[in-house]
C-alpha positions as CSV (number, residue, x, y, z in Angstrom):
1,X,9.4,55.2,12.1
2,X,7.6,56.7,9.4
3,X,5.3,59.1,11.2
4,X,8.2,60.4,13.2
5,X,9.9,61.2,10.1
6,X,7.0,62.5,8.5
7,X,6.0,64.8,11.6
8,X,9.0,66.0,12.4
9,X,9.0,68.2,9.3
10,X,5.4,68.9,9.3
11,X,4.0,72.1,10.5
12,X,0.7,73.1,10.7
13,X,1.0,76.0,8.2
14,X,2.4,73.3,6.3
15,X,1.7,73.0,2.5
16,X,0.3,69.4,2.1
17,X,-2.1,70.3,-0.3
18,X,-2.1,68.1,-3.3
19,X,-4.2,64.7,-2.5
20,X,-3.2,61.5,-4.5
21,X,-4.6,58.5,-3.6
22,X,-4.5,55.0,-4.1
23,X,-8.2,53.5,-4.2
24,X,-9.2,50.6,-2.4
25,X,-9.5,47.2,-4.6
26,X,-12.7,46.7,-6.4
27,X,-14.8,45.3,-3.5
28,X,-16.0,48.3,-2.3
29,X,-17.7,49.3,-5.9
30,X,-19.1,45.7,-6.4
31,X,-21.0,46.0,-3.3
32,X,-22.8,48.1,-6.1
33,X,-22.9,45.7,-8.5
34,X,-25.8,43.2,-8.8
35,X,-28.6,45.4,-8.4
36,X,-29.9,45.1,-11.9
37,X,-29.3,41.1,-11.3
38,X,-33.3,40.0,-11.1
39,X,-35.4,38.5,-13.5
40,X,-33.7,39.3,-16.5
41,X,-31.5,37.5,-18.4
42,X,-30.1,36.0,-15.0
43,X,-27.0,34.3,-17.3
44,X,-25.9,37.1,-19.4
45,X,-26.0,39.2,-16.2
46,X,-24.6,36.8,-14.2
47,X,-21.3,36.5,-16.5
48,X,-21.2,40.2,-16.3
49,X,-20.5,40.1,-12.9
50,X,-18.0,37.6,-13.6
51,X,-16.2,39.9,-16.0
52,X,-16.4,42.8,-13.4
53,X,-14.8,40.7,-11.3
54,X,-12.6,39.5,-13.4
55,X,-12.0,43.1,-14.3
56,X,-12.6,42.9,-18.0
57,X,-14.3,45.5,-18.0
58,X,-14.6,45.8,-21.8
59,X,-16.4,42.0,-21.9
60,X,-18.8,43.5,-18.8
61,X,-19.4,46.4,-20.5
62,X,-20.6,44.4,-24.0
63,X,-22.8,42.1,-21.9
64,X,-24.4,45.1,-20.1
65,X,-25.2,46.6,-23.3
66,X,-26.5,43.7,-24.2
67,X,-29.0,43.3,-21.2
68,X,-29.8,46.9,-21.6
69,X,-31.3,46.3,-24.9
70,X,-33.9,44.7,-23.2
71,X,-34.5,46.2,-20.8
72,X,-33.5,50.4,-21.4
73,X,-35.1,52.2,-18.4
74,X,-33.3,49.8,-15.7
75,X,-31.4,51.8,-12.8
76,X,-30.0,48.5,-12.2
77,X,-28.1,47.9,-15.4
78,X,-28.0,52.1,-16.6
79,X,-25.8,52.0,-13.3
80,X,-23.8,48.8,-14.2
81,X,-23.2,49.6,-17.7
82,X,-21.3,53.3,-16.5
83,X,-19.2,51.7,-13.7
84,X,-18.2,49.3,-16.2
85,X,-17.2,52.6,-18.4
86,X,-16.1,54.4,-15.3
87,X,-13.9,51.7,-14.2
88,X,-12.2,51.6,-17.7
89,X,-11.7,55.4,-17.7
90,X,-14.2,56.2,-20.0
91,X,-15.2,59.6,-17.3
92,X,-17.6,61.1,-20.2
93,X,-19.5,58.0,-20.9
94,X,-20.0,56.7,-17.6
95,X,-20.9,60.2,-16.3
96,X,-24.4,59.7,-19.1
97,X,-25.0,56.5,-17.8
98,X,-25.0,57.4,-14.3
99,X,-27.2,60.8,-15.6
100,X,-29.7,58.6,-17.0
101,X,-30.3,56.4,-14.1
102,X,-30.4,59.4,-11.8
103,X,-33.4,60.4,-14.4
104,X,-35.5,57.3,-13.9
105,X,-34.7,57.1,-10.4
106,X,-32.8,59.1,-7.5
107,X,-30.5,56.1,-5.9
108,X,-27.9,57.3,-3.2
109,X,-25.0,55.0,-4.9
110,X,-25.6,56.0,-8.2
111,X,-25.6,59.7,-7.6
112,X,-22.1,59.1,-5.1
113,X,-20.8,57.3,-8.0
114,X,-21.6,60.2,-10.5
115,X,-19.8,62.8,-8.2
116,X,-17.0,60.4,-7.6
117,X,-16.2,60.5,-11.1
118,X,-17.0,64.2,-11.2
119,X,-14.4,64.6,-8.9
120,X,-11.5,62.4,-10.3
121,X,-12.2,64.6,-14.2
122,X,-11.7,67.7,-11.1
123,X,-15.0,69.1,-11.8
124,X,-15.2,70.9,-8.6
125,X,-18.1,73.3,-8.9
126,X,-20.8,70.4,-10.0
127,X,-19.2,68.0,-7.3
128,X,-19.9,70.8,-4.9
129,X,-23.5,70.4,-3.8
130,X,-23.5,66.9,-4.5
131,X,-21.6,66.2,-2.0
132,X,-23.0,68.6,0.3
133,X,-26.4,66.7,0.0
134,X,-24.5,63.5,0.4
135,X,-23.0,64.9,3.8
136,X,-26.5,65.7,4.6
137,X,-29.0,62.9,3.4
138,X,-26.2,59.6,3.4
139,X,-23.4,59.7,6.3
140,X,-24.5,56.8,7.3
141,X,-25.1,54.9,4.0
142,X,-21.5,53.5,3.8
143,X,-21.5,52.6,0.2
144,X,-22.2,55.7,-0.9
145,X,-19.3,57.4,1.8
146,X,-16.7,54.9,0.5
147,X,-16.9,56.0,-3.3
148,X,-16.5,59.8,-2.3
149,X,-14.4,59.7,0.6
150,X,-11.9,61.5,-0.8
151,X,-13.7,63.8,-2.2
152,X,-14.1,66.3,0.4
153,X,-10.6,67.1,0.8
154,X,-10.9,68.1,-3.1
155,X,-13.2,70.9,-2.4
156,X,-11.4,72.3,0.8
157,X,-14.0,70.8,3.0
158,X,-11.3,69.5,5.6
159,X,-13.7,69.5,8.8
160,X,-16.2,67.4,6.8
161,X,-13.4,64.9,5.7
162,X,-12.7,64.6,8.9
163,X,-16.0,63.2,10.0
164,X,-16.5,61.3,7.5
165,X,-13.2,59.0,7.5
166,X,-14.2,58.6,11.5
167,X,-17.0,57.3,10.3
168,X,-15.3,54.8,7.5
169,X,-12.9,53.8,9.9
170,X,-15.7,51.8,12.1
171,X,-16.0,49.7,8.9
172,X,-14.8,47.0,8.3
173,X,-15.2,46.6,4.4
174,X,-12.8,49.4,4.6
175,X,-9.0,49.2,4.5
176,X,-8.2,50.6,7.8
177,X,-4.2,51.4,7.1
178,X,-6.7,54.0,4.4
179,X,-8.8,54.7,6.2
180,X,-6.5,56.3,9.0
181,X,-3.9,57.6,6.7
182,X,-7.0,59.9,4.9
183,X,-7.8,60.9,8.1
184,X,-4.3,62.1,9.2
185,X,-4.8,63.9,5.7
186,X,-8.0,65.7,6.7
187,X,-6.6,66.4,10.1
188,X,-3.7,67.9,8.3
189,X,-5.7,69.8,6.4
190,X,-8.0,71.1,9.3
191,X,-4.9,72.4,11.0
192,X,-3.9,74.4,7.5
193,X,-7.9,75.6,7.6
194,X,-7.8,77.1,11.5
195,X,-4.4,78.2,10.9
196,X,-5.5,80.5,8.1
197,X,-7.9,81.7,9.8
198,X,-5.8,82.1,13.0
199,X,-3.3,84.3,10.9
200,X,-6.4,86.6,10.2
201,X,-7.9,86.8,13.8
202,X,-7.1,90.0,16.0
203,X,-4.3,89.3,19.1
204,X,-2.6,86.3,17.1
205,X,0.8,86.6,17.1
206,X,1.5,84.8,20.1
207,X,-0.4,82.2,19.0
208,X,1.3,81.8,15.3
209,X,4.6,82.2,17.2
210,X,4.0,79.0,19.8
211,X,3.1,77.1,15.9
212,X,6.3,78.2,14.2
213,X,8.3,77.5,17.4
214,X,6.5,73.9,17.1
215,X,7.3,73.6,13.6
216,X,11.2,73.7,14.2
217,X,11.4,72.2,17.5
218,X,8.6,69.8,17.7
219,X,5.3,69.3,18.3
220,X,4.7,69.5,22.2
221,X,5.7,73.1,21.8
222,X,2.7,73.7,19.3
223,X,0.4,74.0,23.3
224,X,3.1,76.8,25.0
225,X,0.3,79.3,24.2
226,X,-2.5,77.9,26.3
227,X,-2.1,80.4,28.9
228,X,-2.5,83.0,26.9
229,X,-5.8,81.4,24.8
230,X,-7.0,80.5,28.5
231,X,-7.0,84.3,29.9
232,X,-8.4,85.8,27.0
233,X,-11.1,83.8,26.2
234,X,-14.0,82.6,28.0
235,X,-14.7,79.3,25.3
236,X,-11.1,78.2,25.5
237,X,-10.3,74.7,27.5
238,X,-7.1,73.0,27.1
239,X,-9.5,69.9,27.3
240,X,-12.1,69.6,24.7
241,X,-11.5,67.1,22.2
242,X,-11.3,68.1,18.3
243,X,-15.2,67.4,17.9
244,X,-15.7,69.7,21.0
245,X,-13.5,72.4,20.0
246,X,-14.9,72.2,16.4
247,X,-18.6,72.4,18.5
248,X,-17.4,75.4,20.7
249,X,-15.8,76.7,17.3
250,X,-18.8,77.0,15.1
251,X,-21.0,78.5,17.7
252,X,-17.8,81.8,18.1
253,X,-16.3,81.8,14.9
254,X,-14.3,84.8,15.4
255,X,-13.0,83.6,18.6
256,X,-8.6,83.8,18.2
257,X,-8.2,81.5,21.4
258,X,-10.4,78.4,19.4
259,X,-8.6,79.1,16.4
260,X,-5.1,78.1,17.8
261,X,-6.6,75.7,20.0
262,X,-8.1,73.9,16.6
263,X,-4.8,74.5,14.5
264,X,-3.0,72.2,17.7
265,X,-5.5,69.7,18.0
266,X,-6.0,69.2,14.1
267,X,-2.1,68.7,14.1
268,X,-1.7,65.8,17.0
269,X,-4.6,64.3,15.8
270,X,-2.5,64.0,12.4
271,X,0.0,62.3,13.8
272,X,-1.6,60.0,16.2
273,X,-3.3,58.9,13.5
274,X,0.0,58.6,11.5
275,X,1.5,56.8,14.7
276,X,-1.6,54.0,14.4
277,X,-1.4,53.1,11.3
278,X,2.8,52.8,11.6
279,X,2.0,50.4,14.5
280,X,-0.5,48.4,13.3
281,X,0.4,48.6,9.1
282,X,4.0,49.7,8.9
283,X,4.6,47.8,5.4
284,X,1.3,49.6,4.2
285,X,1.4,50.9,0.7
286,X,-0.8,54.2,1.6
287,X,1.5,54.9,4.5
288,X,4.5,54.6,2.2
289,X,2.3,56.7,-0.4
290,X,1.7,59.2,2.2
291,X,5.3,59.7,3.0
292,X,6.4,60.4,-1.0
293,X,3.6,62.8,-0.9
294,X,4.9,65.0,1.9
295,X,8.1,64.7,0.7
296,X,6.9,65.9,-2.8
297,X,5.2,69.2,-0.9
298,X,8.4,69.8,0.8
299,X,10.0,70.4,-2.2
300,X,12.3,67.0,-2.2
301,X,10.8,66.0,-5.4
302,X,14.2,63.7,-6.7
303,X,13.1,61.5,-3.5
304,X,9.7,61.7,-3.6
305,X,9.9,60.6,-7.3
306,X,12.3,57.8,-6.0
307,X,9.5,56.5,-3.6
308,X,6.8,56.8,-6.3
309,X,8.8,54.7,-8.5
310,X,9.5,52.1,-5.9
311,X,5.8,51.9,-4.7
312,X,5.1,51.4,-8.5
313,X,7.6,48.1,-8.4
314,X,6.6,46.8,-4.9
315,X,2.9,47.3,-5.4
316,X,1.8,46.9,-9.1
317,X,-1.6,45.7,-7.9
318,X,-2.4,49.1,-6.0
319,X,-0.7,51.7,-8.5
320,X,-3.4,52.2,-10.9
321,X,-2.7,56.3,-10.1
322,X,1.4,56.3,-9.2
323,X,2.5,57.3,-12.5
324,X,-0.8,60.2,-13.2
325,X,0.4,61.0,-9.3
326,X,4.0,61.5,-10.5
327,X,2.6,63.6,-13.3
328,X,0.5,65.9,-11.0
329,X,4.4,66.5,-9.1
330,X,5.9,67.3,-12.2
331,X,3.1,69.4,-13.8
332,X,2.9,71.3,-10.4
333,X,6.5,72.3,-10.8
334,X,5.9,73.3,-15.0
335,X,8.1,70.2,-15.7
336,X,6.0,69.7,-18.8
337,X,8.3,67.8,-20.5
338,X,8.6,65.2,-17.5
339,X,4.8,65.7,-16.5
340,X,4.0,64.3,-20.5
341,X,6.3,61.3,-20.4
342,X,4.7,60.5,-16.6
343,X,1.1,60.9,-18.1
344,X,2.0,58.8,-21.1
345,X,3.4,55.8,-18.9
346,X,-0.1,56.3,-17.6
347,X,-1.7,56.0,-20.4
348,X,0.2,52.9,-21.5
349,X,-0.9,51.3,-18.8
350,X,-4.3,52.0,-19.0
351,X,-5.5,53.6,-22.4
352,X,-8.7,55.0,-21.2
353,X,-7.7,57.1,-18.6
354,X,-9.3,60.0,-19.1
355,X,-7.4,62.3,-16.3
356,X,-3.8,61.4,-18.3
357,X,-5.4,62.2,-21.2
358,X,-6.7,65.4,-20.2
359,X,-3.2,66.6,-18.4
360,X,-1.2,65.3,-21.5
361,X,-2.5,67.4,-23.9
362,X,-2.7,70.3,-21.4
363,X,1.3,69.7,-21.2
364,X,1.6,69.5,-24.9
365,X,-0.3,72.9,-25.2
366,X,1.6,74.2,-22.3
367,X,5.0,73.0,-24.1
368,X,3.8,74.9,-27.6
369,X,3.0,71.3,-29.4
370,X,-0.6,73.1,-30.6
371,X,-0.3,70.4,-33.8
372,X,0.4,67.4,-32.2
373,X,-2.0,67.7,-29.6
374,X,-4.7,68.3,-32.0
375,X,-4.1,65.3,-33.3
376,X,-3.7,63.6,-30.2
377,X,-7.5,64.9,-29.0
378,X,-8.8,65.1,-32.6
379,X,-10.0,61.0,-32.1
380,X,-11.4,61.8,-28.6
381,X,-13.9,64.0,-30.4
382,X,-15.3,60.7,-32.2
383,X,-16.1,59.2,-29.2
384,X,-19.9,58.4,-28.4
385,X,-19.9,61.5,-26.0
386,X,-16.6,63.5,-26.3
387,X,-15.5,64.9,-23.2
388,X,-15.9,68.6,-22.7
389,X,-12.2,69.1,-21.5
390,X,-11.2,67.6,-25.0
391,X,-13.1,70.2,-26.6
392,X,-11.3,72.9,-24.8
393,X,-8.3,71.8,-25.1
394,X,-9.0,70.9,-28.7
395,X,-10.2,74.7,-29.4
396,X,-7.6,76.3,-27.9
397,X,-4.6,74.3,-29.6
398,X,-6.4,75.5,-33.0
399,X,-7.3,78.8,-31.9
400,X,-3.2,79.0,-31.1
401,X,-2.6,77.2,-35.3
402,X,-4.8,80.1,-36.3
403,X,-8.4,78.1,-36.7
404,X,-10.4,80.5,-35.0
405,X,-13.9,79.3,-36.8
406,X,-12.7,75.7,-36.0
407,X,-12.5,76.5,-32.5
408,X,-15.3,78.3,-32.3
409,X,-16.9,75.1,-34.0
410,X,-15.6,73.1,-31.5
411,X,-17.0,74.9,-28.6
412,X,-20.8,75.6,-30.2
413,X,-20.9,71.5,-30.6
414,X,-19.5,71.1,-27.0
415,X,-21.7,73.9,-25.5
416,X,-25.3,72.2,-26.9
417,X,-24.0,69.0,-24.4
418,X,-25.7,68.4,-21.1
419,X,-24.4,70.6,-18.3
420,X,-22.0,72.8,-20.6
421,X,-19.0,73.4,-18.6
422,X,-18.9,77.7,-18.1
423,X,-15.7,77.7,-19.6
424,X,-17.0,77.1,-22.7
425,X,-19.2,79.9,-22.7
426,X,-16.1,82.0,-21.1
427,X,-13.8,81.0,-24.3
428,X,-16.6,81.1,-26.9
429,X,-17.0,84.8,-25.6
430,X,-12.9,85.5,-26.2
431,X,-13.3,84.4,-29.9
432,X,-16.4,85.8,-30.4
433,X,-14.5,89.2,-29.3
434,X,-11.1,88.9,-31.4
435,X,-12.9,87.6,-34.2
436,X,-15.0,90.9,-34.3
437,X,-18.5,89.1,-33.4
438,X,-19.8,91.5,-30.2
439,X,-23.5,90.6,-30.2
440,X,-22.1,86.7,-30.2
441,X,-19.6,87.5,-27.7
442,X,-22.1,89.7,-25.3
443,X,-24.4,86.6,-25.3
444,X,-22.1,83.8,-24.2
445,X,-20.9,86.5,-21.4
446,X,-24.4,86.5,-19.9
447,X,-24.5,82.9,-20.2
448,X,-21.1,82.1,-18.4
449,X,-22.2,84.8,-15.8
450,X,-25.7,82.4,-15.7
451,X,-24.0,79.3,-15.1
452,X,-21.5,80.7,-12.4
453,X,-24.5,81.6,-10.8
454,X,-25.9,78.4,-10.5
């Protein structure tokens, strides 16, 4: 059984940290799609939806230009034209589209699909407080959950996560062998949270001993502490569920007894969840996926590669991210030479791909090819909006062939886009300073501490 196999070398202070995942199939997003379809041009929209369905994305993509044209402040189409981008790759350009609706218009699906891409190109401090507000304002507006579902886990918001895949799970326009294999995840990763925390807390040694004796000889001897938590705290009960412990939690947050009891619960909730979805789904692709991820955070990476590679074979239809995954496993480990030829399978498979585009020429910089990955970014630069990770990467592979004012070029261009990234300020200020530029280099430093602030 797979979740026996997985759980019986999982421990709560476990290190199941990174977070691939294989999307669900495109009828989640078209339940987005559509919205722009009203009085005009019902035909050349209507064959745009064909395409998107038909996942030509490029002939979808054409058309919704075209309709755009006519039509240029439409949320509708602004919003169909950048999933059409988005679902290509194209992270930078679908990113504006998605801006510019959010301009004319605030619309819950549009602004979950603009932090859902801002979260796949791993910008983690804009995705922040957009999805805080999502947590806050659209729990319950399903279509926006489903695109950043994952999401949460990506900022270290593990409790969150954890609600809101109890909530996807009621659906049914979810898959549900997903749906309860995230949530094992953001159990998992609820159980690493309280555990941290635990280690920290005053009196918690007997508590972190009853979790390390679980970890070698199972589970049920994760709760031979209870006793203990039990007569030295007053909020401790052996029989609150995870929401009521995580209630009682929040209200004493310093309270040792709550910590371990949340580090147990979050762990058997893993793997009863684990234990569903083998029983119901055991051929299921996300289980299987699940299983070659734990391995590859165990440190078997020769079979968790072996896994990756068969899930590639057995489920071409679901592996848009298997060979970017394998590159994340191999670029985690500094295999940058395997971590390049990963990300360029990806990138044969689908040219657009922004992320393998990104970590390819971060493991050509990290592998000393400064020439060839300038000219592998050089034509990203052309694009209608370059991406601001090209620009850094682009600057720092001339900065290392000696092209300081190229670099610095670069950046100045990169930092007049929208929403500068602060690491351009932060490098502008580093060649400002070797190249003997201080007033330069003193104002960029008060503009990356600006945008750090915000």
């Amino acid at each position: 059984m797979v979740g026996v196999r997985v759980f019986a070398r999982w421990s709560t202070a476990g290190v199941l940290t990174r977070f691939h995942r294989l999307q669900p199939g495109p009828v989640l997003l078209f339940a987005l799609i559509g919205c722009s379809m009203q009085a005009q041009q019902p035909s050349v929209l209507e064959a745009a939806r064909q395409a998107m369905e038909a996942k030509q994305y490029p002939s979808a993509e054409q058309l919704y230009r075209k309709a755009l044209a006519q039509k240029p402040s439409s949320v509708g189409l602004l919003t169909d034209l950048g999933l059409s981008l988005q679902l290509q790759g194209r992270s930078a350009d679908a990113m504006r589209y998605y801006s510019l609706a959010l301009k004319q218009k605030y619309v819950p699906e549009t602004y979950a699909l603009l932090a859902q891409e801002k979260c796949r190109i791993g910008d983690l401090d804009g995705l922040r407080p957009m999805l805080d507000r999502i947590y806050r304002e659209e729990r319950k507006n399903l279509r926006a959950i489903f695109a950043v579902a994952p999401c949460y886990l990506d900022i270290d918001e593990p409790i969150e996560s954890v609600t809101i895949y109890q909530t996807v799970l009621d659906s049914i326009d979810y898959p549900a062998d997903l749906a309860l294999v995230q949530l094992a995840k953001s159990y998992i990763r609820s159980g690493q949270f309280f555990a941290a925390k635990l280690s920290k807390a005053p009196g918690s040694e007997p508590f972190l001993s009853a979790l390390r004796q679980a970890s070698s000889a199972g589970s049920s001897g994760a709760r031979s502490a209870f006793p203990e938590a039990a007569r030295i705290s007053p909020y401790f009960s052996p029989d609150l569920s995870w929401t009521e412990a995580v209630e009682r939690w929040r209200q004493h947050p310093q309270d040792t007894a709550l910590l371990y009891l949340l580090s147990v619960l979050s762990g058997e909730e893993g793997m009863h969840q684990i234990e569903i979805c083998d029983e119901r789904f055991p051929a299921s692709p996300y289980l299987e996926q699940f299983h070659a991820d734990v391995l590859a955070d165990q440190g078997h990476e020769e079979e968790a590669v072996a896994e990756y590679e068969q899930l590639m074979q057995q489920h071409p239809d679901l592996s848009d991210d298997l060979y970017y995954s394998l590159g994340l496993l191999r670029e985690k480990h500094e295999e940058w030479e395997q971590a390049s030829r990963a990300f360029r399978k990806q990138l044969a498979a689908y040219p657009a791909d922004e992320r393998a585009a990104a970590h390819l020429s971060r493991s050509m910089l990290q592998m000393g090819q400064y020439a060839a990955a300038r000219d592998f970014l050089q034509p990203k630069m052309r694009a209608e909006h370059a991406p601001q990770w090209a620009s850094l990467n682009l600057a720092e592979a001339e900065e290392k062939l000696g092209n300081q004012q190229a670099a610095i070029q670069i950046l100045v261009t990169a930092e007049h886009q929208t929403n500068a990234d602060k690491l351009v300020h932060y490098r502008l200020m580093h060649l400002y300073s070797i190249s003997g530029r201080a007033a330069d280099a003193k104002r960029e430093y008060s503009l990356f501490q600006s945008a750090s602030q915000k």
